[in-house]
C-alpha positions as CSV (number, residue, x, y, z in Angstrom):
1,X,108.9,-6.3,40.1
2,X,107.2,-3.5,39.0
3,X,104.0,-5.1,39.2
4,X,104.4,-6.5,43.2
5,X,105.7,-2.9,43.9
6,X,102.5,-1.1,42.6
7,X,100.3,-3.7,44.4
8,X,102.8,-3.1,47.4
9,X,102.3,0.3,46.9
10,X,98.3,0.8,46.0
11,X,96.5,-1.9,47.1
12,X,97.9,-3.3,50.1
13,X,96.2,-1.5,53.4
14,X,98.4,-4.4,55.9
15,X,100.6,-1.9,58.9
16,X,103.7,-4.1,60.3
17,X,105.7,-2.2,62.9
18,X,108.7,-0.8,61.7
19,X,108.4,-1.7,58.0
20,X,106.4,0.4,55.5
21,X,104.9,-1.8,53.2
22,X,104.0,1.5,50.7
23,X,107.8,2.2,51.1
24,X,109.1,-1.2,49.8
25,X,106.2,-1.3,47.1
26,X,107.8,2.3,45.8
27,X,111.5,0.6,46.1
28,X,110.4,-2.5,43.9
29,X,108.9,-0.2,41.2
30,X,111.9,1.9,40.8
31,X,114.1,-0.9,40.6
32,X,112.0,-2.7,38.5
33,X,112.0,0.3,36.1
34,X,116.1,0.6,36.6
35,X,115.9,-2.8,35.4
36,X,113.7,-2.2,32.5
37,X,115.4,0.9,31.2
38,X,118.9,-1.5,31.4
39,X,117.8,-3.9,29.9
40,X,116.4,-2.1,26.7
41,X,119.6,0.2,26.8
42,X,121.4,-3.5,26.5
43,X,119.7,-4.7,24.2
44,X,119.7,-2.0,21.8
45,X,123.4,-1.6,22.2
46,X,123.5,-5.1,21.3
47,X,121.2,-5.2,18.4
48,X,123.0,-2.1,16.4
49,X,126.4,-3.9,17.0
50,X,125.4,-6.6,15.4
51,X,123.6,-4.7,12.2
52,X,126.8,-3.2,11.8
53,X,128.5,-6.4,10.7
54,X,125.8,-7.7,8.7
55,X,125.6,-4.6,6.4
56,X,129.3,-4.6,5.6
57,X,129.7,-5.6,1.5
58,X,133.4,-7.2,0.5
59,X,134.1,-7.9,-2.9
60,X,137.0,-9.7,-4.3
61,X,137.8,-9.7,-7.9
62,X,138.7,-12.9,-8.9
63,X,142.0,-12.5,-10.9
64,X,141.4,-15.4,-13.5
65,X,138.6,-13.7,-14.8
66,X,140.9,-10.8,-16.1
């Protein structure tokens, strides 16, 4: 999304009445970068959740060994 909004944005010279092709461009590259910032925010939530399990140590003394 970024990517079509830039071209959207920059590249594209095409006028259609009563739409702003530079307007949508700038729409698609802020929600693509809403998306983007979400998605790593999710991810890295997701990633330290799971390190927190793995890194928990439980030892059990076994009580025939005594």
């Amino acid at each position: 999304m970024i990517a079509v909004g830039a071209i959207l944005r920059y590249a594209v010279t095409l006028t259609v009445s009563g739409i702003s092709i530079q307007t949508i461009g700038l729409i698609l590259m802020i929600a693509g970068c809403a998306g983007l910032v979400l998605s790593l925010l999710y991810t890295l939530t997701l990633t330290s959740r799971r390190s927190l399990g793995r890194d928990r140590v439980i030892e059990h003394e076994d009580p025939l060994l005594r």
